[in-house]
C-alpha positions as CSV (number, residue, x, y, z in Angstrom):
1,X,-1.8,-56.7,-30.9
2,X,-2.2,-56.5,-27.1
3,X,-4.1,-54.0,-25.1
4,X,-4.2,-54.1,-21.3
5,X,-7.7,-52.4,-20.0
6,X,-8.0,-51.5,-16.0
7,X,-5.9,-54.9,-15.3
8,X,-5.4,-55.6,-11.4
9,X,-3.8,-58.5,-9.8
10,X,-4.4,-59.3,-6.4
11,X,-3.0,-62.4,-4.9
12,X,-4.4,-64.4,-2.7
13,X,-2.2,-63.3,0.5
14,X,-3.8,-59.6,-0.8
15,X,-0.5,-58.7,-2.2
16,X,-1.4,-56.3,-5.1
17,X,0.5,-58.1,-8.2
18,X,-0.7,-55.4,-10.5
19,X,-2.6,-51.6,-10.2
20,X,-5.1,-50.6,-13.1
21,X,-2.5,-51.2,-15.4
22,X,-3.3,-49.6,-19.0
23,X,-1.6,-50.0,-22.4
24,X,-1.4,-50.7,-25.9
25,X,1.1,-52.9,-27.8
26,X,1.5,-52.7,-31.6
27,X,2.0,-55.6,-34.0
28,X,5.9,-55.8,-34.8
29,X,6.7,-53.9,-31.3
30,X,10.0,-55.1,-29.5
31,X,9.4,-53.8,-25.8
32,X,11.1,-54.1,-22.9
33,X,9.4,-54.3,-19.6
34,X,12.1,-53.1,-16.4
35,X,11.3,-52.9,-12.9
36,X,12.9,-54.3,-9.7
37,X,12.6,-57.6,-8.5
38,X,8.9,-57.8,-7.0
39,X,8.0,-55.0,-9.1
40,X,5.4,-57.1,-11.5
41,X,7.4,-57.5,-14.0
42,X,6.6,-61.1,-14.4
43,X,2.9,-60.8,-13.1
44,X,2.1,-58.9,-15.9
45,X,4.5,-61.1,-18.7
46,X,2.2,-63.9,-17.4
47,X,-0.9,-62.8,-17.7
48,X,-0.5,-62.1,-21.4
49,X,-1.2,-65.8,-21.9
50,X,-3.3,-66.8,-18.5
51,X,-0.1,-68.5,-17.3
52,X,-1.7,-65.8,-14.3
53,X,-5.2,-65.2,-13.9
54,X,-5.9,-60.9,-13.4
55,X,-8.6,-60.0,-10.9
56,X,-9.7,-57.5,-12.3
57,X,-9.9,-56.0,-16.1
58,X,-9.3,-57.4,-19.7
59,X,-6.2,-58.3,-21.7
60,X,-7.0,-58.0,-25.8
61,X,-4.6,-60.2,-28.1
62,X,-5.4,-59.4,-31.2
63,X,-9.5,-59.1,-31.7
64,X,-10.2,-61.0,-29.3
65,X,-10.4,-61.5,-25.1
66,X,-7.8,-64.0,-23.8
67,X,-9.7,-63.1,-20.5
68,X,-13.0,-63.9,-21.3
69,X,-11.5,-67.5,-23.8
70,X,-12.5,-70.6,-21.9
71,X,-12.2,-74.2,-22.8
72,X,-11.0,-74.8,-26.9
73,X,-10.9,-71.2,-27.6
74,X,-8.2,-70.7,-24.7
75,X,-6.5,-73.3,-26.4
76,X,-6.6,-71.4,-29.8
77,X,-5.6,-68.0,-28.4
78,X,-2.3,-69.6,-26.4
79,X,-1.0,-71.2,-29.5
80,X,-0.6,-67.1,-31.0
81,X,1.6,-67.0,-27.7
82,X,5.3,-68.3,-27.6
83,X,6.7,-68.7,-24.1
84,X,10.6,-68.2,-23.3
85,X,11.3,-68.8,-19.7
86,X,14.7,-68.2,-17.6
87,X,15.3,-71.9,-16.8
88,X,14.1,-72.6,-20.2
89,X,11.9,-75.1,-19.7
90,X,12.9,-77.8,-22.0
91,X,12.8,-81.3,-21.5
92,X,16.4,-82.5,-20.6
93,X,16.6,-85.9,-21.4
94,X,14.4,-85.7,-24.7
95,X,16.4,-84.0,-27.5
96,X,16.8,-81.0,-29.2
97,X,14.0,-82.1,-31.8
98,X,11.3,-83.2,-29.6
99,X,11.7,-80.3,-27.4
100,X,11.1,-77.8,-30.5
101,X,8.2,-80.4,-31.8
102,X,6.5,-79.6,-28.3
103,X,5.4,-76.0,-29.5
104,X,3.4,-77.9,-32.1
105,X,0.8,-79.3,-29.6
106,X,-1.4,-77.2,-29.6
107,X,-2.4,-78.2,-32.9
108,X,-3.1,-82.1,-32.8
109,X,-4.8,-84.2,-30.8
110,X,-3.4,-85.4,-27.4
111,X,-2.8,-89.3,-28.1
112,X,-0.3,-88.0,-31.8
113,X,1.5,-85.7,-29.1
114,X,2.0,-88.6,-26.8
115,X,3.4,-91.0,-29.5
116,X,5.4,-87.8,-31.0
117,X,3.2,-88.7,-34.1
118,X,4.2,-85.3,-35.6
119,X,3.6,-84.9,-39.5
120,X,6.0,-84.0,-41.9
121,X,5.6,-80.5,-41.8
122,X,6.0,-80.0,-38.3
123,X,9.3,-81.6,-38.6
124,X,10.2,-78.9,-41.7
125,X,8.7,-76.0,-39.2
126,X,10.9,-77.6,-36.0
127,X,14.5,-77.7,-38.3
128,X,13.6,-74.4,-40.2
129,X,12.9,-73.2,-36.7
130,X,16.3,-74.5,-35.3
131,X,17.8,-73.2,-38.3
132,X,17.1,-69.6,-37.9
133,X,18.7,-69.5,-34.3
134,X,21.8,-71.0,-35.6
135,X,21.5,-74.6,-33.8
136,X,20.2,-77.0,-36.2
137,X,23.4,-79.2,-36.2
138,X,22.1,-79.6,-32.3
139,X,18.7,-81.3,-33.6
140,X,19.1,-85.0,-32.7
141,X,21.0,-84.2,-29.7
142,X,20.0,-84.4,-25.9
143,X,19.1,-80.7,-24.6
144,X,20.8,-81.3,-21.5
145,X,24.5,-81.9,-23.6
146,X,24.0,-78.3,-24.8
147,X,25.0,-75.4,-22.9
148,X,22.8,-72.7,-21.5
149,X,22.9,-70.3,-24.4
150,X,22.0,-73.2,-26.8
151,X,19.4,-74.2,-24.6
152,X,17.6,-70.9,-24.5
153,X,18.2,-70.8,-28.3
154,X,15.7,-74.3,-28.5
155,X,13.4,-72.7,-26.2
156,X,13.1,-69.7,-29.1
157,X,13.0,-72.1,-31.5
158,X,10.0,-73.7,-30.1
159,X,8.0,-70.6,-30.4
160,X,9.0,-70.2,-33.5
161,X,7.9,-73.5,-34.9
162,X,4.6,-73.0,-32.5
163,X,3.8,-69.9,-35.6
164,X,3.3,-67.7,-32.2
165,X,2.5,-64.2,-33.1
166,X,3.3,-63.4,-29.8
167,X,6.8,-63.9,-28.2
168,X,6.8,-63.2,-24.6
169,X,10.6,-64.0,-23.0
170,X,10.3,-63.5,-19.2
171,X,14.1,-62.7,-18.2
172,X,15.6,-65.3,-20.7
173,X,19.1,-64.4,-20.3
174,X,19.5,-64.1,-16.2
175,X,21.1,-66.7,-15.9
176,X,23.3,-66.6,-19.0
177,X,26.8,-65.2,-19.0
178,X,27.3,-61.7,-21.2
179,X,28.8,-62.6,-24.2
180,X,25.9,-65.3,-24.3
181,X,23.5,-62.8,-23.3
182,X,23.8,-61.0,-26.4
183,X,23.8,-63.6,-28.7
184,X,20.3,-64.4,-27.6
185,X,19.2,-61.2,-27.2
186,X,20.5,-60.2,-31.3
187,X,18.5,-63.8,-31.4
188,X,15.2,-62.5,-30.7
189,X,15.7,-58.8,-32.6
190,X,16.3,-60.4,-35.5
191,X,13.7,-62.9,-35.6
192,X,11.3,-59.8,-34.6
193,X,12.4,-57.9,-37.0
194,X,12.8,-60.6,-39.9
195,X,9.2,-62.0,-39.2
196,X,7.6,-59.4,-37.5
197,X,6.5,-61.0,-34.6
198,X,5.5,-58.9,-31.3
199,X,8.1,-59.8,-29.1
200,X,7.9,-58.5,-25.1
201,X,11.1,-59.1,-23.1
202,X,11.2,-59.1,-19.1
203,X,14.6,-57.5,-18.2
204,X,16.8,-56.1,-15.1
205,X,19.5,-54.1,-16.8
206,X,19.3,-50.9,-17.9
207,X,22.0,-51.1,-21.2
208,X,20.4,-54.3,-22.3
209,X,16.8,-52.6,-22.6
210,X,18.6,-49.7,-24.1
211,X,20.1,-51.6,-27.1
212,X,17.4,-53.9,-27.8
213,X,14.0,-52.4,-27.4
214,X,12.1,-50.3,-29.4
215,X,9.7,-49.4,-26.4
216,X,10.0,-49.1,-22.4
217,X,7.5,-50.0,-20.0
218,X,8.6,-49.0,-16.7
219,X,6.7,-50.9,-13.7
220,X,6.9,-50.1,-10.0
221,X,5.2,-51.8,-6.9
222,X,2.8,-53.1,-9.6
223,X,2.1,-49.7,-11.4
224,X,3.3,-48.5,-15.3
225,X,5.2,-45.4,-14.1
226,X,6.9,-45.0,-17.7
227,X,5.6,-46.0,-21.2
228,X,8.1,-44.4,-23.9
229,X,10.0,-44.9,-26.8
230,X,13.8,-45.7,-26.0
231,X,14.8,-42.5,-26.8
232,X,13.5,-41.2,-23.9
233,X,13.9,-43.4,-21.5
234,X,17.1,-41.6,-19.6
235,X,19.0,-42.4,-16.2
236,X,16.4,-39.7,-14.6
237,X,13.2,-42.1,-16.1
238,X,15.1,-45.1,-14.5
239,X,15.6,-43.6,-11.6
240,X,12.1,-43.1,-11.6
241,X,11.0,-46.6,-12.2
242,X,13.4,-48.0,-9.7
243,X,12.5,-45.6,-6.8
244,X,15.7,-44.8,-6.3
245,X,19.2,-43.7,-8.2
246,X,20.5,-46.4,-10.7
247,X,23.4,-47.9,-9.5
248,X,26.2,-50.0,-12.1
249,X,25.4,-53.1,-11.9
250,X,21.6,-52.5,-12.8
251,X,23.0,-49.8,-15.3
252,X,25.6,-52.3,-17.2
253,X,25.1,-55.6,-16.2
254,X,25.5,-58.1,-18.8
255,X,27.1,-55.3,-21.2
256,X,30.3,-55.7,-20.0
């Protein structure tokens, strides 16, 4: 579903983002990528869907070259790609409805966006959407009357009603507190596992990639310095990716 070939990211400061990084993800996967802060965690998230252009290599979604799309086929490609962000990235003062109807533009024409000229079964896609995240009471309210956890919940709800193949959450619970934290983390297993879709996670503690993913990819100054099934992904392999010995906050964070 997503194959990473000799990808390098250098920004413009000549700060290496990312070093010949190499991998394969399968269709259905739920990996977790881990790393310090600086590490590249989000560098590489983001360049999934162009959100950050690579120097150097090739990023395969599907069949087909996001690197090399340009112009309408871009387009095409990002609409296979949900995005869940740590802030969110909803529209406060719009509600809960017209935030989820946003992960429809892709497929209409700018002036219907505009006008929220959405047809009838983008509306059915937005509540079903709403629906499977447990939040579809919240549908005609403002997003900013709903607490973080809800929030995030729209934001996943948006990629769902977007059809994205792809999920890609960059560190969507930081900022959530723990009992929260799992509630949208069960959120996106089961929607991966119900539907299937490939679902990449940015996280920072250690317990939380243990209990939800499927797959660890360990990255390190920019470098994949694990790649493994959970299983085998022990406090010796994170000590490796963190260059250093684990200490308990990274280890339980928001499993408490």
């Amino acid at each position: 579903m997503i194959e990473f070939k000799n990808v390098s990211k250098v920004y413009p400061n000549g700060t290496a983002g990312l070093k010949n990084v190499n991998f394969k993800i399968n269709k259905g996967d739920f990996v977790v990528i881990v790393g310090l802060s600086g590490a590249g965690k989000s560098t590489l998230l983001r360049s999934i869907n162009r959100l950050h252009e690579i120097t150097e290599g090739e990023i395969i979604i599907g069949d087909k070259s996001i690197t090399a799309a340009r112009g309408k086929a871009l387009l095409r490609a990002r609409r296979d790609i949900g995005m869940i962000f740590q802030n969110f990235n909803l529209v406060k003062r719009s509600s809960v409805i017209r935030n989820v109807l946003s992960g429809r533009v892709g497929y209409h024409s700018t002036i219907r966006t505009i006008f929220g000229l959405f047809p009838k079964r983008d509306v059915e896609l937005a509540l079903d959407a709403l629906d499977r995240v447990n939040i579809k009471e919240k549908a005609y309210s403002r997003a900013d009357e709903l607490s973080g956890g809800q929030q995030q919940r729209v934001s996943i709800a948006r990629a769902l009603a977007q059809e994205a193949k792809v999920i890609l959450a960059d560190e969507p619970v930081a900022s959530l507190d723990p009992l929260t934290t799992r509630q949208v983390m069960d959120d996106l297993r089961r929607i991966n596992k119900e539907l299937g879709i490939t679902t990449v996670v940015n996280l920072h503690f250690i317990d939380l990639a243990r209990d939800y993913a499927t797959r660890i990819i360990g990255i390190r100054a920019g470098e994949i310095v694990f790649d493994g099934p959970v299983e085998e992904a022990t406090d010796s392999v994170f000590s490796e990716i963190y260059g250093r010995p684990i200490n308990e906050d990274e280890l339980l964070g928001a499993a408490e």
